[in-house]
Structures are given as C-alpha cells and as structure tokens.
N, CA, C and O atoms as a Tripos MOL2 file, in Angstrom:
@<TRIPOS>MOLECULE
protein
  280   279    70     0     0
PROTEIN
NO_CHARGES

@<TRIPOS>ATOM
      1 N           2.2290  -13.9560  -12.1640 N.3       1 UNK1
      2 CA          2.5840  -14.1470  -10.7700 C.3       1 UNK1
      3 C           3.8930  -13.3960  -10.4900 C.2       1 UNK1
      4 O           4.8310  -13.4300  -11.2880 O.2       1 UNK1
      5 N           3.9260  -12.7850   -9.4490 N.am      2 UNK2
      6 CA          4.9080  -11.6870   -9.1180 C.3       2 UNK2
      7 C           5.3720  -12.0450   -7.5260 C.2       2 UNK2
      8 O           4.7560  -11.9110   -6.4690 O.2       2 UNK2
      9 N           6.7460  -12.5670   -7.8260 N.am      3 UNK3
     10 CA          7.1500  -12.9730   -6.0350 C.3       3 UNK3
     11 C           7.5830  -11.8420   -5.8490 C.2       3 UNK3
     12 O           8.0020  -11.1340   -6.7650 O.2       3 UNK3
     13 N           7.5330  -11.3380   -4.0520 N.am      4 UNK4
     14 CA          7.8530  -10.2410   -3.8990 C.3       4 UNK4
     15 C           9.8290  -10.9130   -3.1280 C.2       4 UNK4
     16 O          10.0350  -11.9790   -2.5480 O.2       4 UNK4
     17 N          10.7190   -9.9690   -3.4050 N.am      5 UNK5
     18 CA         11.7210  -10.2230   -2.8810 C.3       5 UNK5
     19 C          12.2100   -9.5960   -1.3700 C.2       5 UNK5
     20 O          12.0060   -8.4000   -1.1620 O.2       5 UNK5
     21 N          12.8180  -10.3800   -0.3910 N.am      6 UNK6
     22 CA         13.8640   -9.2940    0.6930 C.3       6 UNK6
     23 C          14.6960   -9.0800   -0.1500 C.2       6 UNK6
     24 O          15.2290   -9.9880   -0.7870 O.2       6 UNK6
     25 N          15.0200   -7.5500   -0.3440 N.am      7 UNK7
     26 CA         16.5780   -6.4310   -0.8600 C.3       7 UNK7
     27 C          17.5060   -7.1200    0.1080 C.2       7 UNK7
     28 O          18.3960   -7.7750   -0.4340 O.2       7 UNK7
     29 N          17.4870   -7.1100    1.5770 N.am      8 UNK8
     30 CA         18.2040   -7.2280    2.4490 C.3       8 UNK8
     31 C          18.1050   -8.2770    3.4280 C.2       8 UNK8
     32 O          16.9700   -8.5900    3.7880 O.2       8 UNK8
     33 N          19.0390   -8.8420    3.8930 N.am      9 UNK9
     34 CA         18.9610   -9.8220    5.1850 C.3       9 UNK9
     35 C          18.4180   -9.0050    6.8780 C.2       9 UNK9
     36 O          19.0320   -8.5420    7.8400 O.2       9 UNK9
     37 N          17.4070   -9.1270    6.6260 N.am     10 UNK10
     38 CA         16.2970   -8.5690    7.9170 C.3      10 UNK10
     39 C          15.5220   -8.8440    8.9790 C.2      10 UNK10
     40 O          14.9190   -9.8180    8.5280 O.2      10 UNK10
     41 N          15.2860   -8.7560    9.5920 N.am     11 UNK11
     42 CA         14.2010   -9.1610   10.5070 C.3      11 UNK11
     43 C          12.6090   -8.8480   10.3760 C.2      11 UNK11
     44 O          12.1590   -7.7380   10.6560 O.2      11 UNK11
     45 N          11.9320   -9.7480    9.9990 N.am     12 UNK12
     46 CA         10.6050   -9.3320    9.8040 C.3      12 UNK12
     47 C           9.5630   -8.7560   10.8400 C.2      12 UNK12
     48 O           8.9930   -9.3940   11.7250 O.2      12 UNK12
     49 N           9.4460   -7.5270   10.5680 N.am     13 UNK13
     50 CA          8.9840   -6.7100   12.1940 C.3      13 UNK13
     51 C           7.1810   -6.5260   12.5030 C.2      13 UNK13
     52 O           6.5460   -6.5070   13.5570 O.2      13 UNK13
     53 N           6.7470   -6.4070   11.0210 N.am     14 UNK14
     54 CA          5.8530   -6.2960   10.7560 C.3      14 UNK14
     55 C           5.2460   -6.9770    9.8700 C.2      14 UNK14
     56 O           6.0450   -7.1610    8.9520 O.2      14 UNK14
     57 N           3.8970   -7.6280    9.5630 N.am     15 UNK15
     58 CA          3.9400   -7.9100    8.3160 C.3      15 UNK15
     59 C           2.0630   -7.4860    8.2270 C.2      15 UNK15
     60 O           1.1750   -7.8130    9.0140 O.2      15 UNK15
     61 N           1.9410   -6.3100    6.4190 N.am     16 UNK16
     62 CA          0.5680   -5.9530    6.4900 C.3      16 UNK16
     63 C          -0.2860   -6.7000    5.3250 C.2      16 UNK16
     64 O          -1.4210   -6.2410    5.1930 O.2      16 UNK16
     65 N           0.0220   -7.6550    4.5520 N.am     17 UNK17
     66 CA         -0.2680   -8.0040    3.4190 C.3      17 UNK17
     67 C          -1.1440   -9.2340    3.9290 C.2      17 UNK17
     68 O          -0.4360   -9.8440    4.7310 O.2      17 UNK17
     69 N          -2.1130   -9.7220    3.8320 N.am     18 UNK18
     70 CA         -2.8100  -11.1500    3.9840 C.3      18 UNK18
     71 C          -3.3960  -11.8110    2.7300 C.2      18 UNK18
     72 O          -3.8260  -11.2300    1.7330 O.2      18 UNK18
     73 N          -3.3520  -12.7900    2.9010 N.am     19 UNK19
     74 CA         -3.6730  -14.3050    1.5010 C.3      19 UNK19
     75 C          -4.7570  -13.4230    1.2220 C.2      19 UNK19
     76 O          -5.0390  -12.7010    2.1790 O.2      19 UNK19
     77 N          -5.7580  -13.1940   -0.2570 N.am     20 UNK20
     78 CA         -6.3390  -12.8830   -0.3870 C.3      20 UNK20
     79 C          -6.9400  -10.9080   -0.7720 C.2      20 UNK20
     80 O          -7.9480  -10.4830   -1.3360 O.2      20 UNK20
     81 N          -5.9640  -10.3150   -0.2530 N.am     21 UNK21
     82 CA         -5.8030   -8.6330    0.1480 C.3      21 UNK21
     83 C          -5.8780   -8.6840   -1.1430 C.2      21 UNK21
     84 O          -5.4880   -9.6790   -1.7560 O.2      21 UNK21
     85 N          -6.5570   -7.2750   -1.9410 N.am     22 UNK22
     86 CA         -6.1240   -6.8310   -3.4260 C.3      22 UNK22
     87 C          -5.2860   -5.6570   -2.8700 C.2      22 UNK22
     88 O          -5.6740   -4.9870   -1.9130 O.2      22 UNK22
     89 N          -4.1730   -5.4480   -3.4840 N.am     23 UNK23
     90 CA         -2.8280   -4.1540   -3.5030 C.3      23 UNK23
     91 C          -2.6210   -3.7820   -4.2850 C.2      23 UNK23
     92 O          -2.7370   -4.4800   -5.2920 O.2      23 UNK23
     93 N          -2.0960   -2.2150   -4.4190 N.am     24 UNK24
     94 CA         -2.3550   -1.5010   -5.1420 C.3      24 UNK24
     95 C          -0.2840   -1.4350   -5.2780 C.2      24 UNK24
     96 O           0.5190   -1.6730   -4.3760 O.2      24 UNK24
     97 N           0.0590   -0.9520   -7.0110 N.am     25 UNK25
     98 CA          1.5160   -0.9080   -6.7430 C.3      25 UNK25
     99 C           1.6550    0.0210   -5.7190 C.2      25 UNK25
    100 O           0.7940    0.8680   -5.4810 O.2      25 UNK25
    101 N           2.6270   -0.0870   -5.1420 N.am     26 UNK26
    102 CA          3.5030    0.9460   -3.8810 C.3      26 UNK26
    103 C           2.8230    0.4450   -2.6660 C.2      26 UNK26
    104 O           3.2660    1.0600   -1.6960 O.2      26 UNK26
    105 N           1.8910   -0.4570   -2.3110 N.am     27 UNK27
    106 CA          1.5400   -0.9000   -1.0780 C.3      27 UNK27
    107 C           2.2490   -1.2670   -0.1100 C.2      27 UNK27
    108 O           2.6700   -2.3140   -0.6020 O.2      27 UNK27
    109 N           2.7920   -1.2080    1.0680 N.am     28 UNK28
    110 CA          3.4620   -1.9910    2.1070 C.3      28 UNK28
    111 C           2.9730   -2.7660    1.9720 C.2      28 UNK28
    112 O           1.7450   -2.8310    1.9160 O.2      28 UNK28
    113 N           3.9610   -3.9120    1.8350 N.am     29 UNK29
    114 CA          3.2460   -5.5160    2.1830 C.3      29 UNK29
    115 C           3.5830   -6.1890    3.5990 C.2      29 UNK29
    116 O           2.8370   -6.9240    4.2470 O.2      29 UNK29
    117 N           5.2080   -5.6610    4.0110 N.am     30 UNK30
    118 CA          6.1520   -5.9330    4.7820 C.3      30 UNK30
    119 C           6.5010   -5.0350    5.7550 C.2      30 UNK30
    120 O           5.9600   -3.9630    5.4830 O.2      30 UNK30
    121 N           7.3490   -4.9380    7.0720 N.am     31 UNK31
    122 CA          8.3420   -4.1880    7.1170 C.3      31 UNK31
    123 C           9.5960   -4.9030    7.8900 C.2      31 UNK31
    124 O           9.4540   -5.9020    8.5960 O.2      31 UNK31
    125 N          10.7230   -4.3100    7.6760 N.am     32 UNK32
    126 CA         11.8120   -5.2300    7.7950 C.3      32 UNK32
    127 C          12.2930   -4.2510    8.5500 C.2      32 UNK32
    128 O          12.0350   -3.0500    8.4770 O.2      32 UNK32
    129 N          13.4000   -5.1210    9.6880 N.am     33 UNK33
    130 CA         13.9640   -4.4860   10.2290 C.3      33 UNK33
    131 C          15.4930   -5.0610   10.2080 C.2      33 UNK33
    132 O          15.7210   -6.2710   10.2310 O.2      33 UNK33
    133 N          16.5080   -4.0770   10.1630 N.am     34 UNK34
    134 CA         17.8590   -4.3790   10.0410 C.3      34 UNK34
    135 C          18.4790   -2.7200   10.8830 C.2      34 UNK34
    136 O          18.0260   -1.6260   10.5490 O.2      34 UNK34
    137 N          19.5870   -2.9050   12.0040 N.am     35 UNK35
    138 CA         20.1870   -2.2800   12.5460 C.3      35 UNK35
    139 C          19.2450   -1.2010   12.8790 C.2      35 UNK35
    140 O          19.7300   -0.0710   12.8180 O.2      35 UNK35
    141 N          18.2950   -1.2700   13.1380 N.am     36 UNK36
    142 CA         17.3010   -0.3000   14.3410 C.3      36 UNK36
    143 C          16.7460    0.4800   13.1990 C.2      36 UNK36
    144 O          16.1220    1.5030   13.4810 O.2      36 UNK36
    145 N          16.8840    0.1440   11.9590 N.am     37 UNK37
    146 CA         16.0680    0.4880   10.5880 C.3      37 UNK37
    147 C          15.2220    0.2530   10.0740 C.2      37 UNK37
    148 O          15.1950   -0.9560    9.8430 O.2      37 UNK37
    149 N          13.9100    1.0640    9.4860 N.am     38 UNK38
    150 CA         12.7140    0.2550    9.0080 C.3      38 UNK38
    151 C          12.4690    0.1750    7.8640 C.2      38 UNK38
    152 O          12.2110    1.2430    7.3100 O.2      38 UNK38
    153 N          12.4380   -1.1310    6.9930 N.am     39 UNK39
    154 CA         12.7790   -0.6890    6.1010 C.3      39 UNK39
    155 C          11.0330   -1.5330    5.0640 C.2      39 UNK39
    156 O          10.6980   -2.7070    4.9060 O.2      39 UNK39
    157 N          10.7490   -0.9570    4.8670 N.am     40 UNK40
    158 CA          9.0370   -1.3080    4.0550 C.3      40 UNK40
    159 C           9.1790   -2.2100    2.8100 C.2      40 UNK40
    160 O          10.1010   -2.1310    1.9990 O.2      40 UNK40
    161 N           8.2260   -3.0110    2.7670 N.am     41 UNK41
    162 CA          8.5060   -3.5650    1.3480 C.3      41 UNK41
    163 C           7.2100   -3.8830    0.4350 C.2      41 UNK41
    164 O           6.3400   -4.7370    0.6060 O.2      41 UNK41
    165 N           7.3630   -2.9220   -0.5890 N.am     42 UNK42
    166 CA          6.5090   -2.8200   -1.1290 C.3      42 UNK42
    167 C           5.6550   -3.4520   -2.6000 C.2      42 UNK42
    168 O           6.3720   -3.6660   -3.5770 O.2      42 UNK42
    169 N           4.9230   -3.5890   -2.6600 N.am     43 UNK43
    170 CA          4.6640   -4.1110   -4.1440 C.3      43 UNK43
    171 C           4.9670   -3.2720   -5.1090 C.2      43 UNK43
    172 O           4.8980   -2.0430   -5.1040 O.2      43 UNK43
    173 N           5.4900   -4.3850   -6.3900 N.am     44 UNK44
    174 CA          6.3160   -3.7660   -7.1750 C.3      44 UNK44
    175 C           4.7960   -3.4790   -8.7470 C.2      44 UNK44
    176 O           4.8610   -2.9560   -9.8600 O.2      44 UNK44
    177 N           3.7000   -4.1280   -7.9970 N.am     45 UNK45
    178 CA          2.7300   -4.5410   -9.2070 C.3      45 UNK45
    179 C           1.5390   -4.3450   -8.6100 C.2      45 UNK45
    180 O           1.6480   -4.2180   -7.3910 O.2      45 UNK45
    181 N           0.0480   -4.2490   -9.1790 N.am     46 UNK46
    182 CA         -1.4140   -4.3150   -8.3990 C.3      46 UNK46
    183 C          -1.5070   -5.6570   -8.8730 C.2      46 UNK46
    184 O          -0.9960   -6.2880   -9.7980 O.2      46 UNK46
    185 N          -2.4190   -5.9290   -7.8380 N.am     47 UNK47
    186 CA         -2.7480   -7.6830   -7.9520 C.3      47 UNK47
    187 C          -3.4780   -8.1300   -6.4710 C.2      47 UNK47
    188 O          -3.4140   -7.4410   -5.4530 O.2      47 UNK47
    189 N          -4.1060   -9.2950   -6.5730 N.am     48 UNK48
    190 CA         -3.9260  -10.4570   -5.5760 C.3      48 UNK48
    191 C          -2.8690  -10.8560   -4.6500 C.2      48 UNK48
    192 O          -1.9140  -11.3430   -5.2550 O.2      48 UNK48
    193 N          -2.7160  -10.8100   -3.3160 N.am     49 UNK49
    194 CA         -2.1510  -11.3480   -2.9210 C.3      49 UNK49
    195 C          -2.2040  -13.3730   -2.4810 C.2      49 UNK49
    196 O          -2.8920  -13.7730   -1.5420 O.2      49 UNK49
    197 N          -1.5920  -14.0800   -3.1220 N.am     50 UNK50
    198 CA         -2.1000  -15.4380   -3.2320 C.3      50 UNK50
    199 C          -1.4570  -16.2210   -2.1670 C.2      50 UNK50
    200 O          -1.7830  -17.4060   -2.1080 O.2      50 UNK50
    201 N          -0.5370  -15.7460   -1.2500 N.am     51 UNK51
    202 CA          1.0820  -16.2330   -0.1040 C.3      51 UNK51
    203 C           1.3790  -14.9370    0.2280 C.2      51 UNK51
    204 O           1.4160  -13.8600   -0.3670 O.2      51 UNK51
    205 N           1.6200  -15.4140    1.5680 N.am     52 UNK52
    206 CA          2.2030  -14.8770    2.6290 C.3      52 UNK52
    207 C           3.5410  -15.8420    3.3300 C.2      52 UNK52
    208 O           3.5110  -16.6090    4.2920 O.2      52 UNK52
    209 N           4.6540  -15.4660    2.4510 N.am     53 UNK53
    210 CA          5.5010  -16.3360    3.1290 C.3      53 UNK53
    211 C           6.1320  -16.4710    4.9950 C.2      53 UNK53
    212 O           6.3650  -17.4070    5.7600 O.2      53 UNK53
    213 N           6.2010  -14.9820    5.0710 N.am     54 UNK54
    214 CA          6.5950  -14.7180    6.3610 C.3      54 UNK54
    215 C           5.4970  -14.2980    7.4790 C.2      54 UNK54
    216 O           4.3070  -14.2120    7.1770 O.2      54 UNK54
    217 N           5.9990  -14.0270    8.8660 N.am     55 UNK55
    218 CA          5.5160  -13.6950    9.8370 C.3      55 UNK55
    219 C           5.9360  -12.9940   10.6580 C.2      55 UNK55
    220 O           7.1420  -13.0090   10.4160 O.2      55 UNK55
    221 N           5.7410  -12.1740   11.7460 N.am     56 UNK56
    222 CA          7.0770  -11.0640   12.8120 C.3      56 UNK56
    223 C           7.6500  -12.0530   13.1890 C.2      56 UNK56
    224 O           7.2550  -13.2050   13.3670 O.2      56 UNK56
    225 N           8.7940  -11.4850   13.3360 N.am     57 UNK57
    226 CA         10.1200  -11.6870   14.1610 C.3      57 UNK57
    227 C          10.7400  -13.3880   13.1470 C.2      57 UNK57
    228 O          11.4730  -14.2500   13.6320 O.2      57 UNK57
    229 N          10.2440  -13.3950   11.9490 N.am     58 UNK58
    230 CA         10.8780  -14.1230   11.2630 C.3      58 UNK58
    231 C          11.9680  -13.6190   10.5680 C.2      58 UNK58
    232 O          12.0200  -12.4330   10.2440 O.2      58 UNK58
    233 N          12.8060  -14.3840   10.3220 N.am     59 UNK59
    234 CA         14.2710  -13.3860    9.5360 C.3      59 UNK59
    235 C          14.4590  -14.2900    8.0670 C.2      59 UNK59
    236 O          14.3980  -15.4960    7.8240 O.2      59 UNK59
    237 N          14.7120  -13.0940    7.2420 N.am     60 UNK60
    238 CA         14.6840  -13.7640    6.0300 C.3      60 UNK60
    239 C          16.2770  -13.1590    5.2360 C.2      60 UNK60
    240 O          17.0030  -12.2740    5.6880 O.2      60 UNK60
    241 N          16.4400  -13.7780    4.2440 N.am     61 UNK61
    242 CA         17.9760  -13.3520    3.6670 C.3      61 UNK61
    243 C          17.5720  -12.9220    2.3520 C.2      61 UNK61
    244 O          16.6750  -13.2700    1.5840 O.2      61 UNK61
    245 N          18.4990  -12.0590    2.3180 N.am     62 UNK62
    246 CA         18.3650  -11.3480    0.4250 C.3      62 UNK62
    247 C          17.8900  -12.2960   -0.4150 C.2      62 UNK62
    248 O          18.4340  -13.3620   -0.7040 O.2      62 UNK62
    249 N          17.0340  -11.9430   -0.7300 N.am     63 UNK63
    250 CA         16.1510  -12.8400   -2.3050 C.3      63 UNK63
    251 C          15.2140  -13.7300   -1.5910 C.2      63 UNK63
    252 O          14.3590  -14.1750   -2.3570 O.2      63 UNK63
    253 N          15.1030  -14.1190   -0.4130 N.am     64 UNK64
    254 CA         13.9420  -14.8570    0.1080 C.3      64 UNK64
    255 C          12.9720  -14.3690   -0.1940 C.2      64 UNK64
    256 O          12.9750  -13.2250    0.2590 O.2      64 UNK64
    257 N          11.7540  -14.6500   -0.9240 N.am     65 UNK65
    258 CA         10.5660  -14.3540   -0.9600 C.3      65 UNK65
    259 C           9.3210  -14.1170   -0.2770 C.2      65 UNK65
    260 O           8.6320  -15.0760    0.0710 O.2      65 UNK65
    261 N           8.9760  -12.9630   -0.0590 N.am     66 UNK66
    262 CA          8.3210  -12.8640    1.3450 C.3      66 UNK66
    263 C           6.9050  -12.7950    1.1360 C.2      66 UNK66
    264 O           6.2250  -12.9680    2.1470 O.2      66 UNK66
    265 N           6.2090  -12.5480   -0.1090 N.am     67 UNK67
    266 CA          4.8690  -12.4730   -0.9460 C.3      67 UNK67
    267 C           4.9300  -13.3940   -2.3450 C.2      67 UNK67
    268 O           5.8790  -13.8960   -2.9480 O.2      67 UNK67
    269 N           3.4810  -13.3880   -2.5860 N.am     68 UNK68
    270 CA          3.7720  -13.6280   -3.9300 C.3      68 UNK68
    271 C           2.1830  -12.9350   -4.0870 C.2      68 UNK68
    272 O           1.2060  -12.8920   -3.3400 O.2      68 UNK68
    273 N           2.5580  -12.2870   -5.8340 N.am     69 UNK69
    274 CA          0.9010  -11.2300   -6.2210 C.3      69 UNK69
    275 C           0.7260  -11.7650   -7.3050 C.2      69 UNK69
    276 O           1.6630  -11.9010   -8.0920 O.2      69 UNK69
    277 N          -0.5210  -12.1840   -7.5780 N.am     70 UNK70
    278 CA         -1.1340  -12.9440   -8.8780 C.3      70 UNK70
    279 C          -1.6430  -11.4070   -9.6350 C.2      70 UNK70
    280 O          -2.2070  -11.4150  -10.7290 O.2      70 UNK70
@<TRIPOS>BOND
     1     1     2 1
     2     2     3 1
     3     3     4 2
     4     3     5 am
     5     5     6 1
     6     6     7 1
     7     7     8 2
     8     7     9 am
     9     9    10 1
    10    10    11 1
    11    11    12 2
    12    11    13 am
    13    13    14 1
    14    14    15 1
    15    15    16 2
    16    15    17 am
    17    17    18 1
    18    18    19 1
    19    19    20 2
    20    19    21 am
    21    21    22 1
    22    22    23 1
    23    23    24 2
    24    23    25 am
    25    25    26 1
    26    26    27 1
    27    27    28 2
    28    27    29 am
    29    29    30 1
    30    30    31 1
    31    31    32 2
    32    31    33 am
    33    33    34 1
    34    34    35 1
    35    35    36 2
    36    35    37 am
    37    37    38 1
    38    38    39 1
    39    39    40 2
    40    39    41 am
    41    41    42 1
    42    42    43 1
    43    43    44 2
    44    43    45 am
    45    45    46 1
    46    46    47 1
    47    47    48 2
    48    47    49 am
    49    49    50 1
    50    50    51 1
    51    51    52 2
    52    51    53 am
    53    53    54 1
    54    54    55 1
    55    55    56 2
    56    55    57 am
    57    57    58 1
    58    58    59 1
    59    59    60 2
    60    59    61 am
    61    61    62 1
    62    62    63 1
    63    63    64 2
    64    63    65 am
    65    65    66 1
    66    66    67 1
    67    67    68 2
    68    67    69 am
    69    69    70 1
    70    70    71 1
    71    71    72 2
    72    71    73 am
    73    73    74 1
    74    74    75 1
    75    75    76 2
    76    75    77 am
    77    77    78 1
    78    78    79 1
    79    79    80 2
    80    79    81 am
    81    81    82 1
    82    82    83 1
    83    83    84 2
    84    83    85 am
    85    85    86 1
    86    86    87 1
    87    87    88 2
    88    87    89 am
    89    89    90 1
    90    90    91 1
    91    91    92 2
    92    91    93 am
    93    93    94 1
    94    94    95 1
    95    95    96 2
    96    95    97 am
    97    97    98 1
    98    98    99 1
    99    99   100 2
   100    99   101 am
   101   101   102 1
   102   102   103 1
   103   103   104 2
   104   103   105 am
   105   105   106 1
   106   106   107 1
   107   107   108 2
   108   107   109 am
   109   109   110 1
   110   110   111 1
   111   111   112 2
   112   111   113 am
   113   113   114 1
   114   114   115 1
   115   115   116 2
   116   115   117 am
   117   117   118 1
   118   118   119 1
   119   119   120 2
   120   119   121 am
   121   121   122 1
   122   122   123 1
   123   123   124 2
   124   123   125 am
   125   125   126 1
   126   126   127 1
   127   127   128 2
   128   127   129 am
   129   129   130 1
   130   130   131 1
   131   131   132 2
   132   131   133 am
   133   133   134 1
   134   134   135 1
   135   135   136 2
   136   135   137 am
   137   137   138 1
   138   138   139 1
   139   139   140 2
   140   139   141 am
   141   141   142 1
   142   142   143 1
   143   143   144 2
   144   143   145 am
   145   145   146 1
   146   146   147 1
   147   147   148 2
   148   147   149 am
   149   149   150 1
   150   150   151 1
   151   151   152 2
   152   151   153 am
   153   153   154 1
   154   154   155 1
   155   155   156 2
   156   155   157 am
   157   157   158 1
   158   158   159 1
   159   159   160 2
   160   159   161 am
   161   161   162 1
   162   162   163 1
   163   163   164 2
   164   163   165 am
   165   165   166 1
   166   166   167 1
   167   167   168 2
   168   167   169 am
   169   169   170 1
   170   170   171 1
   171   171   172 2
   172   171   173 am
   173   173   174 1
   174   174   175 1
   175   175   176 2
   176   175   177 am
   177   177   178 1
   178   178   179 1
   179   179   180 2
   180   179   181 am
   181   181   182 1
   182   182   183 1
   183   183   184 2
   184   183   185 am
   185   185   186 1
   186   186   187 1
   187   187   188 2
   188   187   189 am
   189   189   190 1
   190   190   191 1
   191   191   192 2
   192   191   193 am
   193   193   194 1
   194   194   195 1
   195   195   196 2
   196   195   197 am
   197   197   198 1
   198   198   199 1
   199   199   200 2
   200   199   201 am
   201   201   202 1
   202   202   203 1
   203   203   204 2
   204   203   205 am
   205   205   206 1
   206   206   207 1
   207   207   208 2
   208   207   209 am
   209   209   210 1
   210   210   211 1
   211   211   212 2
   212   211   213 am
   213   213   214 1
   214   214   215 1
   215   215   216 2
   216   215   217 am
   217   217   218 1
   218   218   219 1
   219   219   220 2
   220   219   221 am
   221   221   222 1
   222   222   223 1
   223   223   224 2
   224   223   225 am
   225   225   226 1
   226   226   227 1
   227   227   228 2
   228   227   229 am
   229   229   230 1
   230   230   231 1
   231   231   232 2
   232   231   233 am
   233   233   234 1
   234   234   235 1
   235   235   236 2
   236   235   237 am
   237   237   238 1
   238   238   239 1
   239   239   240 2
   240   239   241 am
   241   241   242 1
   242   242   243 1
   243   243   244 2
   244   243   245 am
   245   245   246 1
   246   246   247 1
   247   247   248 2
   248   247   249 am
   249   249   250 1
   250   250   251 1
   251   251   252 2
   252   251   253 am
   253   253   254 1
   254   254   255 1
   255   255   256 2
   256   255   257 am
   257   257   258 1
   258   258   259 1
   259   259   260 2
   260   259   261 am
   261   261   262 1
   262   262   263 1
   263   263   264 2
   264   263   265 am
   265   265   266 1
   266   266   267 1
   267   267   268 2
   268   267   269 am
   269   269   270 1
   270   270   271 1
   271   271   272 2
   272   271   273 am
   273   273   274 1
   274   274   275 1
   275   275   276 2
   276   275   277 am
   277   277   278 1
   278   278   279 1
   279   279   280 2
@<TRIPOS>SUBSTRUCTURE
     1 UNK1         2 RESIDUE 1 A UNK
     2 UNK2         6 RESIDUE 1 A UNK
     3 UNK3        10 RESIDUE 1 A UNK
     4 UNK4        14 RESIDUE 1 A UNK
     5 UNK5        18 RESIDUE 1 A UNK
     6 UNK6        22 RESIDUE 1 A UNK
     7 UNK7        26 RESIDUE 1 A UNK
     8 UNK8        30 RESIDUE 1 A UNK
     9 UNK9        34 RESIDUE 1 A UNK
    10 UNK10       38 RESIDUE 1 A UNK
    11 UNK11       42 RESIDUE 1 A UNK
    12 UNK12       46 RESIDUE 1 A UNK
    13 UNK13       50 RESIDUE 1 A UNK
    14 UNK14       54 RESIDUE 1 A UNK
    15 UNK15       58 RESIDUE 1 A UNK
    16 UNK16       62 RESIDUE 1 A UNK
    17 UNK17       66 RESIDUE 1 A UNK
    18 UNK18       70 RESIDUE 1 A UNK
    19 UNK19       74 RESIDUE 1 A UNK
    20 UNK20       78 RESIDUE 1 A UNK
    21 UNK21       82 RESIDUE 1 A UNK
    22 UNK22       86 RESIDUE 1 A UNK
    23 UNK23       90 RESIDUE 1 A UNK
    24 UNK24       94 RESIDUE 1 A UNK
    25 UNK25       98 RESIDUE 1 A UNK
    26 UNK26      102 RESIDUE 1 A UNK
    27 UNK27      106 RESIDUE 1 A UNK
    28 UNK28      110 RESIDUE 1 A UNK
    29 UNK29      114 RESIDUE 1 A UNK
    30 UNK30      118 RESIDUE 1 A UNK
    31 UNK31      122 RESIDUE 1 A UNK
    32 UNK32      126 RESIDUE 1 A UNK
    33 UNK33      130 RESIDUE 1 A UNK
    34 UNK34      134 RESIDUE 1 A UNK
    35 UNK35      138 RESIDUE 1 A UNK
    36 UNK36      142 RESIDUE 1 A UNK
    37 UNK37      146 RESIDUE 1 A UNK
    38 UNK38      150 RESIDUE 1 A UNK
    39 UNK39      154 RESIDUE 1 A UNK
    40 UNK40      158 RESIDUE 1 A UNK
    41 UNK41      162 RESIDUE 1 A UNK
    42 UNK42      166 RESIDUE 1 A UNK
    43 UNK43      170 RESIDUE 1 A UNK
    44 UNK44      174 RESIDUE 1 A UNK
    45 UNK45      178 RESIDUE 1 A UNK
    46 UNK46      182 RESIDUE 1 A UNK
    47 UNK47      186 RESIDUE 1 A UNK
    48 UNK48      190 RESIDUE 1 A UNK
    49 UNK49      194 RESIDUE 1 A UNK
    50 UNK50      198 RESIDUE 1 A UNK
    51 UNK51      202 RESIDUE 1 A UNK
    52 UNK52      206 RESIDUE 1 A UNK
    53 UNK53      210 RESIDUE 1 A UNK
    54 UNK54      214 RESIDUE 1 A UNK
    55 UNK55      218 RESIDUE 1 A UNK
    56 UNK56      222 RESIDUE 1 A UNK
    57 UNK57      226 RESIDUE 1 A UNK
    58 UNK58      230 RESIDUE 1 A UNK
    59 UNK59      234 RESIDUE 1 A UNK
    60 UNK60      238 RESIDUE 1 A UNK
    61 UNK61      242 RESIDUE 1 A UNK
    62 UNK62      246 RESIDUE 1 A UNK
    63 UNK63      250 RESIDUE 1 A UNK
    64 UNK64      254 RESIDUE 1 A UNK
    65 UNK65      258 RESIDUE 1 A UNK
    66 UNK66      262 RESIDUE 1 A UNK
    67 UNK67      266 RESIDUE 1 A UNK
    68 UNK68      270 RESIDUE 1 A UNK
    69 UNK69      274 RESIDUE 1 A UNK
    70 UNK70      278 RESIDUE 1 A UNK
C-alpha cells in the first residue's frame, strides 16, 4: 500500500484518480494549485487505486495524503 503525499500546502483544483482506476507510475492522480501554479501529482508506483482522499477546491497541507495505491 502506497499513500500518495501533498509536497506542498495547496489547493486541490483538480482531481483525476477514482476508487478503483488501475495507474500506471507517472500518472496524474491530482492537480494542485498554489499561487496561480499547477502543480500535478503523480503516482510514485503502478497499482490500484483503493481512496480518494480529496476533492476540488479542497485544501490540503504538506504530507496530507491525497491517494492511497494498493
């Protein structure tokens, strides 16, 4: 099991990953937004996606977990 992390304290602008999705490493799961910046977040692993922690316009802080990939 592989939680995915926020790098940064962001605004969640986008989100492309759903319960269930298989991803490939380097997938967007996320995208975050901080100071008119977009910033993608990607899987670090291939797997299952099993959680979807977030949703748009949710804001999350460094190390909040925004996925998790079985």
């Amino acid at each position: 099991m592989t939680e995915v992390k926020a790098e940064i304290t962001a605004n969640v602008w986008q989100v492309h990953a759903e319960v269930g999705q298989d991803v490939a490493e380097g997938d967007t799961l996320a995208i975050l937004e901080s100071m008119k910046m977009e910033i993608p977040v990607e899987s670090p692993v291939a797997g299952k996606v099993t959680e979807v922690r977030v949703k748009p316009d949710d804001q999350v802080h460094e190390g909040d977990v925004i996925a998790v990939i079985e």
